[in-house]
C-alpha positions in Angstrom: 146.6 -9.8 -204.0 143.8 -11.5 -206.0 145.5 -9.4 -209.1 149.0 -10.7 -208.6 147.5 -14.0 -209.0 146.4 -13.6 -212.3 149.3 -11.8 -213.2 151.2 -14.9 -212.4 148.9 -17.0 -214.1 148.9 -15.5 -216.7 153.0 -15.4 -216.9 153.1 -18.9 -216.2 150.5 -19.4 -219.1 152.4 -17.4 -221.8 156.0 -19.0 -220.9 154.4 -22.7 -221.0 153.3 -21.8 -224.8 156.7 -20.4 -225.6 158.4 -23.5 -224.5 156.1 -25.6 -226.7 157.2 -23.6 -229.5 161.2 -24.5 -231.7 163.3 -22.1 -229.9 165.6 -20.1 -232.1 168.9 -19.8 -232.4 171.3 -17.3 -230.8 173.2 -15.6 -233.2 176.8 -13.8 -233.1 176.4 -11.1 -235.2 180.0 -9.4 -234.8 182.8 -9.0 -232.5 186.3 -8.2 -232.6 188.2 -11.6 -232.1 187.1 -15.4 -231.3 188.9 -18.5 -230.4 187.8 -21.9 -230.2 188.2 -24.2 -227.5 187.3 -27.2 -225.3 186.2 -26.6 -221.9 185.4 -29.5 -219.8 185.1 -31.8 -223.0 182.6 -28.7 -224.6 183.0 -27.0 -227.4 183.6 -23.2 -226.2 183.9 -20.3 -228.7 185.6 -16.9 -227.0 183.9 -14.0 -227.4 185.4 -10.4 -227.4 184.0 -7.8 -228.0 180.9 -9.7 -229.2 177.5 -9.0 -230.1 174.5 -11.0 -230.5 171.3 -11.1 -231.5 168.4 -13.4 -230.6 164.9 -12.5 -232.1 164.1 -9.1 -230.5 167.0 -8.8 -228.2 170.0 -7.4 -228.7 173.1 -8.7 -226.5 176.7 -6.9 -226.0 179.7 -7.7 -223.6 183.2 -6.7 -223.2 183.8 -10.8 -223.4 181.9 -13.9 -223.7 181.6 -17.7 -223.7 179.5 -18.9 -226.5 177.9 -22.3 -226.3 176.5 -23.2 -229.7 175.6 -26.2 -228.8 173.2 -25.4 -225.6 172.5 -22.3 -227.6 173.4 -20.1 -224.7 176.7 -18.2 -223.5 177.8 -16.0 -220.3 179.0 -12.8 -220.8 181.6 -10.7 -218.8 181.7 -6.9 -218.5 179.7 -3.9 -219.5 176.9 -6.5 -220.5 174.4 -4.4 -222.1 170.8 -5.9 -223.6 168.9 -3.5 -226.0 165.1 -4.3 -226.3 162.6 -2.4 -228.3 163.4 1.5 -228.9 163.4 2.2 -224.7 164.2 -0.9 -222.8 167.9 -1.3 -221.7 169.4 -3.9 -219.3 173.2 -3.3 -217.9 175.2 -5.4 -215.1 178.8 -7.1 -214.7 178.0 -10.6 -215.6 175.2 -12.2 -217.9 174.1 -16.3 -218.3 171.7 -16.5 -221.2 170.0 -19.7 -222.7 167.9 -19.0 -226.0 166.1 -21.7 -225.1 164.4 -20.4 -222.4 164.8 -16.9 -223.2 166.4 -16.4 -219.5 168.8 -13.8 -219.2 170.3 -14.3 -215.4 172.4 -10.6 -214.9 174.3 -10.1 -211.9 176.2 -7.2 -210.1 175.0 -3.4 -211.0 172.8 -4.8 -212.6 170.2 -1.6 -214.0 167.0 -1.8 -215.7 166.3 1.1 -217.9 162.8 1.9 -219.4 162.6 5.5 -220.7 162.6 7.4 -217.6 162.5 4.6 -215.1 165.3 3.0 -214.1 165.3 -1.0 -212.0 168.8 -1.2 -210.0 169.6 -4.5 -208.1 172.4 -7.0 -208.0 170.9 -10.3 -209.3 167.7 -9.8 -212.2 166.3 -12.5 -213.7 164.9 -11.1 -216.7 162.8 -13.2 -219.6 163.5 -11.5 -223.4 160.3 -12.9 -224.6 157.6 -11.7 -222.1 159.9 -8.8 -220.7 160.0 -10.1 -217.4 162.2 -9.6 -214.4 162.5 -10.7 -211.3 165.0 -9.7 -207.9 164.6 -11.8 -204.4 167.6 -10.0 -202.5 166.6 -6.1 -202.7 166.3 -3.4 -205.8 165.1 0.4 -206.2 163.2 2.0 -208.7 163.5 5.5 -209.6 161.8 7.2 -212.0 162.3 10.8 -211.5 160.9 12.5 -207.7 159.8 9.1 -207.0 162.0 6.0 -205.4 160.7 2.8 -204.9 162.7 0.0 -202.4 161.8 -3.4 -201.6 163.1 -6.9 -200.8 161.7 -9.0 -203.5 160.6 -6.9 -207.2 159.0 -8.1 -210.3 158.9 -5.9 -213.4 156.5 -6.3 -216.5 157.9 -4.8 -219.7 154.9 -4.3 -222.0 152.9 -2.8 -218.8 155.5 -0.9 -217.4 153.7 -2.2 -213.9 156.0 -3.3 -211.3 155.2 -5.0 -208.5 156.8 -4.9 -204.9 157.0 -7.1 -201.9 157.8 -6.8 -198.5 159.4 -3.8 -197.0 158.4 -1.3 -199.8 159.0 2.0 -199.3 157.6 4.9 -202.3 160.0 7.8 -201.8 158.3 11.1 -203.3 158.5 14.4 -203.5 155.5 15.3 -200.7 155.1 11.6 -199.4 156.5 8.7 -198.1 154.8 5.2 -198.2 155.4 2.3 -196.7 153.5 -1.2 -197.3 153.7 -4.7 -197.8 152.7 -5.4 -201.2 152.4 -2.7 -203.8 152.4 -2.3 -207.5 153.5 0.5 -209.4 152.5 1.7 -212.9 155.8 3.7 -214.8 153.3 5.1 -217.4 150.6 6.6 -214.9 152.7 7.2 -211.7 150.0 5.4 -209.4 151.0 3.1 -206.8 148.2 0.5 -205.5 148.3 -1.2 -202.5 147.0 -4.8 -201.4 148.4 -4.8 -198.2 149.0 -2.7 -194.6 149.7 0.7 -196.0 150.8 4.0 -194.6 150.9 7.3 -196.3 152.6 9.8 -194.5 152.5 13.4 -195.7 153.3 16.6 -194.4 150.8 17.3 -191.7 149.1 13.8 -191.9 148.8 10.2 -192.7 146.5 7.5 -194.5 146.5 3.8 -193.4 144.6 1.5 -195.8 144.9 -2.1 -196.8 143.9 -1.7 -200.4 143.9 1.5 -202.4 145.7 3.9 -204.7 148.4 7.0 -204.6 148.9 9.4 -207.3 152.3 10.2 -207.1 151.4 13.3 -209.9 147.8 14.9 -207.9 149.1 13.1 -204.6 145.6 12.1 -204.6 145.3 8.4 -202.5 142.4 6.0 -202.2 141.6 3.5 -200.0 138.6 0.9 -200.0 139.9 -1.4 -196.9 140.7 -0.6 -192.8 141.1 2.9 -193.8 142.0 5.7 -191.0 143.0 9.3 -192.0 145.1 11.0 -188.9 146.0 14.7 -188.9 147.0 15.8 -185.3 144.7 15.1 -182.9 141.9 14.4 -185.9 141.0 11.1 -187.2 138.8 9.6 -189.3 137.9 6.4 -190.6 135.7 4.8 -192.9 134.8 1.9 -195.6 136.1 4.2 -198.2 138.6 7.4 -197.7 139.8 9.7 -200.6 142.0 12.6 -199.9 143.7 15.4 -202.7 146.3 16.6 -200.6 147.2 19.7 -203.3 143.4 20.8 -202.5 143.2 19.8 -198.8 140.1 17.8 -199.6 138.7 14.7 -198.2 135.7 12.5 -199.0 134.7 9.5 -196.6 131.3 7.1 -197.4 130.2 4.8 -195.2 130.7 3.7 -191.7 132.4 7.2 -190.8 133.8 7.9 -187.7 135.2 11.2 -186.8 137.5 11.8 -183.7 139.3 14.9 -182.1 140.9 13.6 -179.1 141.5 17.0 -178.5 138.4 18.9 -178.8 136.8 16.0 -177.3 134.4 15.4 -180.3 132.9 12.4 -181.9 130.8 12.4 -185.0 129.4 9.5 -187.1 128.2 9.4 -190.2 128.2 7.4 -193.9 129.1 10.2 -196.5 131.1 12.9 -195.0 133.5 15.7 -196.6 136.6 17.2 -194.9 138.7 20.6 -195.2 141.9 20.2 -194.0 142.7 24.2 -194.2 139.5 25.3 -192.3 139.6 21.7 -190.3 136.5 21.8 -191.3 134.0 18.2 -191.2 130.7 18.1 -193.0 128.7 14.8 -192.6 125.1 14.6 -194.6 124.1 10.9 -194.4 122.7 9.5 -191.1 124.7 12.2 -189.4 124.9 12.1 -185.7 127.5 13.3 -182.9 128.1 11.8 -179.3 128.7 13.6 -176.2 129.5 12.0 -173.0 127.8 13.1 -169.5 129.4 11.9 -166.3 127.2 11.3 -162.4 129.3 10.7 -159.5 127.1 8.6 -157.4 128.8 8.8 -153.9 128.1 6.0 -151.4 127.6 7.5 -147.7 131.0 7.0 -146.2 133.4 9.4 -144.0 136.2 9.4 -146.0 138.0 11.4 -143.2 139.2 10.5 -139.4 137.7 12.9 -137.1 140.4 13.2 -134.0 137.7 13.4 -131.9 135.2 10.3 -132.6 138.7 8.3 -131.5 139.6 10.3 -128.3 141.0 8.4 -125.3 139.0 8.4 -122.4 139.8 10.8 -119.4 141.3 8.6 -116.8 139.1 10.7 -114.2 135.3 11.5 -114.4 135.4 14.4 -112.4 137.5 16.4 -114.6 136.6 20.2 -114.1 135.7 22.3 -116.6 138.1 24.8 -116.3 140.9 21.7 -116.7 139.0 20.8 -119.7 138.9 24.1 -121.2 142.9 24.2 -120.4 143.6 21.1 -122.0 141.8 22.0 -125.0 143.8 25.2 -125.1 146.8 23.6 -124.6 145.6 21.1 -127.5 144.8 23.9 -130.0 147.5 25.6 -129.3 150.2 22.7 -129.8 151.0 21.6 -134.1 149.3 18.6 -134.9 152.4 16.6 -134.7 153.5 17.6 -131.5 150.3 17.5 -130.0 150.4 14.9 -126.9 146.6 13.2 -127.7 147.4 12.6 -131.0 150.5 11.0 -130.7 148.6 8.9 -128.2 145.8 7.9 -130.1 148.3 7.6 -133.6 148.4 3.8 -132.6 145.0 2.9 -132.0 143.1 5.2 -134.6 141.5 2.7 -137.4 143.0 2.7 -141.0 141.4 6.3 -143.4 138.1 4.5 -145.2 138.4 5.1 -149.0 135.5 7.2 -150.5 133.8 4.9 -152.7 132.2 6.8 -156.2 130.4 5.1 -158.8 130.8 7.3 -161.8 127.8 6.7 -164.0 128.1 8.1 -167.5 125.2 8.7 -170.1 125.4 9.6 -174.1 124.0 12.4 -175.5 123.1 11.8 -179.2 123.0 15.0 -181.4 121.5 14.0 -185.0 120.3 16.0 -188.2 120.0 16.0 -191.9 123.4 18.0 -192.2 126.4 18.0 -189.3 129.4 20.9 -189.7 132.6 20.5 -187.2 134.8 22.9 -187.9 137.7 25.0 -185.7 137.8 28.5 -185.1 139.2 31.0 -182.8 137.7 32.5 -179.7 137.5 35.7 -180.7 135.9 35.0 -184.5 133.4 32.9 -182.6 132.6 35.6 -180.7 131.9 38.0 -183.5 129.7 35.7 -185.5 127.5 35.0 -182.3 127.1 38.7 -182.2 126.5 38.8 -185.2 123.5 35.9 -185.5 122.2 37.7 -182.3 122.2 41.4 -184.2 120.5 40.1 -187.4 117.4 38.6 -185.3 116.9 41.8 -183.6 114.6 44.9 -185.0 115.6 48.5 -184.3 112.5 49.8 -182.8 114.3 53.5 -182.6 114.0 54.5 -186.0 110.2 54.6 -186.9 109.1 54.6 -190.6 107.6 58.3 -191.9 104.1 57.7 -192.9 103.3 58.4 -196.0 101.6 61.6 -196.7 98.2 61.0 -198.2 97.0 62.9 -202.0 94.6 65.5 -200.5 91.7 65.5 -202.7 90.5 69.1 -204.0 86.9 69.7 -202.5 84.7 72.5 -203.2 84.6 74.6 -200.1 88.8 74.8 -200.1 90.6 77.8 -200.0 93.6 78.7 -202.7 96.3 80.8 -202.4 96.4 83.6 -205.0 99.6 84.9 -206.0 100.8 88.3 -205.3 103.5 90.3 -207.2 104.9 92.3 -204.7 106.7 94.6 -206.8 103.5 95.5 -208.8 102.5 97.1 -205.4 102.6 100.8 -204.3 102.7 100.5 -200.5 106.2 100.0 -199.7 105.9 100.2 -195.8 106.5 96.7 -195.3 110.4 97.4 -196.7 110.9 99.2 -193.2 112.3 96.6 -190.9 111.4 98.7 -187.9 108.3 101.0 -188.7 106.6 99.7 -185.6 109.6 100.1 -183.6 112.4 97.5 -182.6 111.9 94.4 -181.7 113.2 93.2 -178.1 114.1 89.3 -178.3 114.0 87.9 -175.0 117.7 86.5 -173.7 118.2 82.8 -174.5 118.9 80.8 -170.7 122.1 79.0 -170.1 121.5 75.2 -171.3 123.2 72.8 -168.8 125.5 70.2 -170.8 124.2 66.6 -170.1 127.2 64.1 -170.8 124.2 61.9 -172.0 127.0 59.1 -173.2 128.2 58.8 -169.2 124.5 58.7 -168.2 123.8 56.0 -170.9 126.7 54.2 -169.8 126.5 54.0 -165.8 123.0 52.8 -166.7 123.5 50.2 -168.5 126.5 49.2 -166.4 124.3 49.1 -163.0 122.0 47.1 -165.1 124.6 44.7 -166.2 125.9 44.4 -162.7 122.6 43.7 -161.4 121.8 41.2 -164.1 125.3 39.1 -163.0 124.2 38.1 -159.5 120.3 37.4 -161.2 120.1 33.8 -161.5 118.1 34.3 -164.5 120.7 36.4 -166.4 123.8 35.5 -164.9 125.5 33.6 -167.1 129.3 31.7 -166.5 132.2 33.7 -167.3 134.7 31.8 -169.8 138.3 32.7 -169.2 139.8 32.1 -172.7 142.1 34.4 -175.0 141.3 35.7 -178.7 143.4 32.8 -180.0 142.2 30.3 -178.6 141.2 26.5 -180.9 137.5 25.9 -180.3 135.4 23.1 -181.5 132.4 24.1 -183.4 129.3 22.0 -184.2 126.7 23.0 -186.5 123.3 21.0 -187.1 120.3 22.3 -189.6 116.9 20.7 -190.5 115.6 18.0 -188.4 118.3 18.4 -185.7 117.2 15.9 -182.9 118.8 15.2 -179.4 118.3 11.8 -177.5 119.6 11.3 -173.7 118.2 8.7 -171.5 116.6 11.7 -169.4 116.2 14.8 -172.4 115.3 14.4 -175.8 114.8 17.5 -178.1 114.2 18.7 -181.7 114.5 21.8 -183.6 115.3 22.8 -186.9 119.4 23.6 -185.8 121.6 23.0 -183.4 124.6 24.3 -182.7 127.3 23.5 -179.9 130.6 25.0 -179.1 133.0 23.6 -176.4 134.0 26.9 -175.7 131.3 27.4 -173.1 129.8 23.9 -173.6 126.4 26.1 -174.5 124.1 23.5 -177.3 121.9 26.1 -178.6 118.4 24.6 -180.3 116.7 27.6 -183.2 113.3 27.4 -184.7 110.3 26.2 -183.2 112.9 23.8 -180.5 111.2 21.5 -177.7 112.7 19.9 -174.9 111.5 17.3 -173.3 112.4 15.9 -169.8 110.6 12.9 -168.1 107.0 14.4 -167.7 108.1 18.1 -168.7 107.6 19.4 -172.5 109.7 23.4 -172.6 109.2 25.4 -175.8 110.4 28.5 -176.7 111.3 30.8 -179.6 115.3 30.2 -178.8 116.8 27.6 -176.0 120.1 26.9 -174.6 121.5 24.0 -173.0 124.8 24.3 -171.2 127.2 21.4 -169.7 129.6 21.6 -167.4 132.1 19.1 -166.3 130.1 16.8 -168.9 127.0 17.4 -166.3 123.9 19.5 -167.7 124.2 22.8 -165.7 121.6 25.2 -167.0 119.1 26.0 -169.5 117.7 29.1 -170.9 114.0 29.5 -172.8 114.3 33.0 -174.1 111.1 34.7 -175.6 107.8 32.8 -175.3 108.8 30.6 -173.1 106.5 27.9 -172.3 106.7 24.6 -170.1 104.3 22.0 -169.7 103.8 19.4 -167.3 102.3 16.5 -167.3 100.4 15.1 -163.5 98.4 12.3 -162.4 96.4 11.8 -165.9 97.3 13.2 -170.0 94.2 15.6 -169.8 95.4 18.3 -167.4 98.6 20.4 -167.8 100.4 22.1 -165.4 102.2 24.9 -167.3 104.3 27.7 -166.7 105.0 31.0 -169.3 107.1 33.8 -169.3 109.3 36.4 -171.2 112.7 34.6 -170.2 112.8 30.8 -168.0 116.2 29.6 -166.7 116.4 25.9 -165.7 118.8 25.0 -163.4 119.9 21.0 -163.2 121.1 18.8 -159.5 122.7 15.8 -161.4 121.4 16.0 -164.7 118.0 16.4 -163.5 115.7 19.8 -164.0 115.7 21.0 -160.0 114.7 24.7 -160.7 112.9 27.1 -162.7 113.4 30.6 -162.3 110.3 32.6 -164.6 111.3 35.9 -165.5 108.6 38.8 -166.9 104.8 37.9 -167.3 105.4 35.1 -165.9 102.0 33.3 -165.7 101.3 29.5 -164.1 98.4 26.9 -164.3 98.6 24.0 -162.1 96.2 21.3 -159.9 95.9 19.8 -157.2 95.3 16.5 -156.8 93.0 14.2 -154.3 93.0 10.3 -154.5 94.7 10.7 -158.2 91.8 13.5 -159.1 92.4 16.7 -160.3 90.1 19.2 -157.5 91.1 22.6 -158.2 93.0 24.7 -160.7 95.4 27.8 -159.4 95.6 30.4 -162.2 98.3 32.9 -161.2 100.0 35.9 -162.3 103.3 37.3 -161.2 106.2 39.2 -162.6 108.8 36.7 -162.0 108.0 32.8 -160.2 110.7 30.7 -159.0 109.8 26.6 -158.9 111.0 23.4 -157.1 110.8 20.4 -158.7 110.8 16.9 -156.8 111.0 13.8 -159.0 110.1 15.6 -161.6 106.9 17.5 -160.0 106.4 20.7 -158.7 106.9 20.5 -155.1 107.2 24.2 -154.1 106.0 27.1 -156.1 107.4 30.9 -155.3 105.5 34.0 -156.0 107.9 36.3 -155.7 106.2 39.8 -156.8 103.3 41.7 -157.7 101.2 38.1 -157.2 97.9 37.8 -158.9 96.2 34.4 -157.8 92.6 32.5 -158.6 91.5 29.4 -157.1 89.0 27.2 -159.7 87.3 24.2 -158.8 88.3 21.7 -161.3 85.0 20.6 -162.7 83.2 22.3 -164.8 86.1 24.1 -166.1 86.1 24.8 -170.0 88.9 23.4 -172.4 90.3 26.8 -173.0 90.2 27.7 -169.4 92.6 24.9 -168.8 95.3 26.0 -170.7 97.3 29.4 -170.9 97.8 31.2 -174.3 100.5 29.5 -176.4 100.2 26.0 -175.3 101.6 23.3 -177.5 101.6 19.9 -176.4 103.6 17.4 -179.0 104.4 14.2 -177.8 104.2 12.7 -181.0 107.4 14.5 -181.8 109.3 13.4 -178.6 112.3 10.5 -180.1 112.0 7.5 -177.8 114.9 6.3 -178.4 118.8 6.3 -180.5 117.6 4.1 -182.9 114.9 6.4 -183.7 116.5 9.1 -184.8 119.5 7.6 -186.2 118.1 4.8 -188.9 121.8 3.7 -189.4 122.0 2.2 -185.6 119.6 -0.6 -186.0 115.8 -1.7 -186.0 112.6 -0.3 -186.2 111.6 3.1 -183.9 109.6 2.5 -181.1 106.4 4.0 -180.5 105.7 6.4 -178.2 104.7 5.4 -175.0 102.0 7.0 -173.3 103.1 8.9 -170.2 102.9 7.2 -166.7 100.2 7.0 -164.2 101.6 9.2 -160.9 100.5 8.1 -157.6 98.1 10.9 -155.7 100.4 13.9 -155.8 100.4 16.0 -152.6 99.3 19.5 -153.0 101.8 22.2 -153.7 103.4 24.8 -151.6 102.9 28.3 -152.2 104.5 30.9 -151.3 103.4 34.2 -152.5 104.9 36.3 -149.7 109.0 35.8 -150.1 110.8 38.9 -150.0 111.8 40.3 -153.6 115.0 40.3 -154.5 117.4 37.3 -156.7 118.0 34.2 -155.5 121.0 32.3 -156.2 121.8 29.8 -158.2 122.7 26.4 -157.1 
């Protein structure tokens, strides 16, 4: 808008000077016949056939009234106006005043610069600056594209045209609409300073202020920008899209959105794919998932028949009648039944369940965020694949090398013998010492070793699915399936109000809501720190579910003071969760525990045990129940006088310095400093644990 200003300034500006100036006089140069006359006490010359000529312009009509003394003249059919080498000017009916400059066409009137044509019925058009105006409608074409609005003004020595209210660009992939546009002949751009849509085949730019490309369809937009393909959007302070390459570049303030896939991701320099619907974001990156409680106040949301009985008119009711009636009452529908019709009436009103949802974010931040779709079944192949390539085949053993044998001086040599240099030719009889009696070769039996291998494994996989630290939750999808892929690497960090995280990537997929933390991850939880060389984290029905800690699995846990550690280790820990909260932890192969126990807020003794697998409860937090549940090897310690390395099992890592404390932490963009670290809290005296090292063996299932 600012621009249309100063183009109008400016316009104003240039006609003021030319009106200062001696105007010039229109000149007939031809025509085929002329009268003179008096109209309305003027003096009239008629015109046909007429041309004439003022300064630059050339002027043509089938007929005309010329008014020498106004200097100016109207003109009547096939009006025609040559300007320049290019510019031509055509309508019905002409006014023109040489003093002014101010040609005033009407009807058909059509504007033709090179390859751009102006068509309206009324055009005010100045010879001088090459200026035209229309107030009641015109179009502009100028080859694949068509421009329409209400009001139109055209520059000449620009070739820019400007456009107002109701414009619509017409081209050969697009369709725009705005309020105010301008449009360059020369270039082919378009440039908006108003509410703009650009719709295109499979999607659509809104901006305020920006640019189109009618020749890359490439568009621009610097103000209220939102880009919308599908379910996608995405918004931000700047938006650029090449719809030939399928590209898009967003900076700052970026907000991606897939209603669909349920995703939102946030960002200030992000690019976009369109074929692979594919989003990269790699400045202050982050992504937001939502969690949902339902907090349920204690209330019977259901009549019970028999809280609202009618009492028995006699008290010494026997119990045979009794067990008739209710036979009789069983027996009857519910509708028909003679007790409940009776009680219909006086029965209170149902009492509505009342649940408080309470919802918590999930924060998922790194130095680079991917979003991209895929199918199910190419999912499924890379995650084989990424599981194949971190796995060493231990089958195929590398040959030693054999080592140079050094020549000492007691060795023996071989020395060479020329057989046929030799005159004892017995050993060319095959049997001189008779023939020899080979011993029959047995029967083997034929082992289907494939069927063996097979039922094997297939026993082990069906004993593995009702494990609850294996069993894992089936997802009923097809191969073609749309799922929403997330990809974090380096410095990928995770803030909830209950769980925070890091690791060096982290990827989620919504096809089995499974986030899975690589390289050296952590996991924190209240008072409980889990390591381990690979984790999962699964949601369900936007609650945490499960977790896995597969290989080197570690968890530490913090109790009554920062200088003892419960802790917990194991080939493989499962972590099961009661309302986003850790409730269980199954510990699967060497598993191994250290924990105290506590008197008046004092650590007195230390159990050191050993097991194959350990299943524990935790209460607020805090082991309350600790399960042996095979091959148990247990020591009892007093506390004091314990060594440092006594205290804690081999891989222990204790980081709390890495732990985020809060959003703002890890994503700079979101406002003010990070917090420091608070120091854990001070647990009142912790009752001693429950142990239980004779369960029977055997799974347990999961809750």
């Amino acid at each position: 808008m600012h621009k249309l200003l100063i183009s109008f300034c400016l316009l104003l500006l240039t006609i003021s000077v030319s009106a200062q100036k001696k105007p010039t006089k229109v000149i007939l140069v031809s025509s085929e016949k002329t009268l003179f006359a008096k109209v309305n006490g003027v003096d009239v010359v008629k015109v046909y056939r007429g041309t004439f000529q003022h300064e630059n312009a050339t002027l043509q009509s089938d007929s005309a009234y010329f008014y020498q003394q106004r200097n100016a003249f109207d003109a009547f059919g096939h009006v025609v106006i040559h300007q320049a080498d290019t510019l031509n000017i055509y309508s019905d009916l002409l006014n023109y005043n040489g003093n002014t400059h101010i040609a005033i066409l009407t009807n058909n009137v059509r504007l033709v610069d090179k390859d751009a044509t102006l068509s309206t019925n009324h055009l005010n058009y100045n010879t001088l600056t090459r200026y035209g105006t229309y107030t009641d409608g015109g179009t502009l074409s100028q080859n694949e594209n068509t421009l329409v609005s209400r009001n139109g003004y055209y520059f000449g020595f620009s070739r820019d045209s400007y456009f107002r209210y109701d414009v619509v660009l017409t081209g050969k992939d697009a369709l725009v609409k705005s309020d105010t546009m301008r449009y360059n002949s020369n270039s082919k751009i378009a440039y908006f300073y108003g509410p703009t849509h650009i719709y295109q085949k499979t999607d659509t730019l809104y901006t305020e202020w920006g640019t189109y490309n009618t020749n890359n369809r490439q568009a621009l937009g610097t103000k209220n920008n939102r880009y919308q393909q599908g379910s996608k959007t995405m918004v931000g302070d700047t938006l650029f899209f090449d719809d030939i390459a399928g590209f898009g570049r967003a900076n700052n303030h970026i907000v991606f959105n897939d209603t669909q896939q349920k995703i939102k991701l946030f960002g200030d320099l992000a690019n976009y794919y369109q074929k692979q619907e594919r989003t990269v974001v790699t400045k202050n990156a982050y992504v937001i998932f939502v969690t949902e409680q339902r907090d349920s106040v204690n209330r019977d949301s259901v009549n019970h028949p028999e809280k609202y009985a009618v009492k028995k008119a006699s008290a010494k009711t026997t119990t045979a009648a009794s067990a008739e009636k209710s036979a009789v009452k069983t027996a009857l529908p519910p509708k028909q039944s003679p007790k409940l019709a009776a009680t219909e009436k006086t029965r209170p009103p149902l009492l509505k369940d009342t649940v408080i949802i309470k919802r918590d974010s999930i924060y998922l931040t790194a130095d680079t965020l991917e979003s991209y779709v895929s199918t199910y079944k190419a999912e499924k192949i890379k995650r084989e694949q990424m599981f194949l390539a971190g796995l060493r085949d231990t089958s195929v053993k590398a040959r030693p090398k054999p080592k140079p044998k050094i020549k000492g001086k007691n060795d023996l040599e071989a020395i060479q013998v020329d057989l046929r240099n030799l005159t004892d030719t017995t050993y060319l009889h095959r049997e001189f010492f008779g023939k020899m009696i080979l011993p029959k070769p047995e029967k083997k039996r034929v082992v289907d070793t494939m069927a063996i291998r097979k039922a094997r494994q297939d026993s082990i996989r069906k004993s593995m699915e009702k494990d609850p630290v294996y069993a894992t939750r089936k997802v009923v999808l097809s191969d073609t399936s749309r799922v929403r892929v997330i990809n974090s690497w380096h410095h990928a960090k995770i803030f909830k109000s209950d769980l925070q995280a890091v690791a060096d990537s982290i990827t989620f997929s919504n096809s089995d809501s499974l986030v899975r933390l690589y390289v050296k991850p952590i996991i924190w939880t209240e008072g409980s720190q889990l390591t381990g060389d690979t984790i999962y984290l699964q949601l369900k029905n936007k609650k945490l579910d499960n977790m896995d800690l597969i290989r080197h699995s570690f968890v530490v846990n913090t109790q009554g003071d920062s200088t003892n550690f419960n802790q917990i280790s194991g080939k493989k820990i499962r972590g099961i969760f009661n309302n986003n909260r850790l409730s269980t932890l199954f510990v699967d192969g060497n598993a191994e525990s250290i924990y105290f126990d506590y008197e008046n807020n004092k650590a007195t003794k230390l159990n050191h045990s050993l097991s194959s697998r350990i299943r524990i409860q935790l209460k607020e937090n805090k082991p309350s129940l600790i399960a042996f549940l095979s091959k148990v090897d247990a020591q009892l310690y007093p506390a004091e006088g314990l060594k440092d390395d006594q205290k804690i099992l081999k891989g222990f890592i204790w980081k709390p310095k890495d732990r985020p404390v809060s959003k703002e932490s890890i994503i700079p963009g979101l406002a003010g400093k990070p917090k420091k670290a608070a120091p854990p809290p001070k647990s009142k005296t912790t009752p001693a644990l429950k142990v239980k090292p004779d369960l029977a063996k055997g799974s347990l299932p999961i809750k």
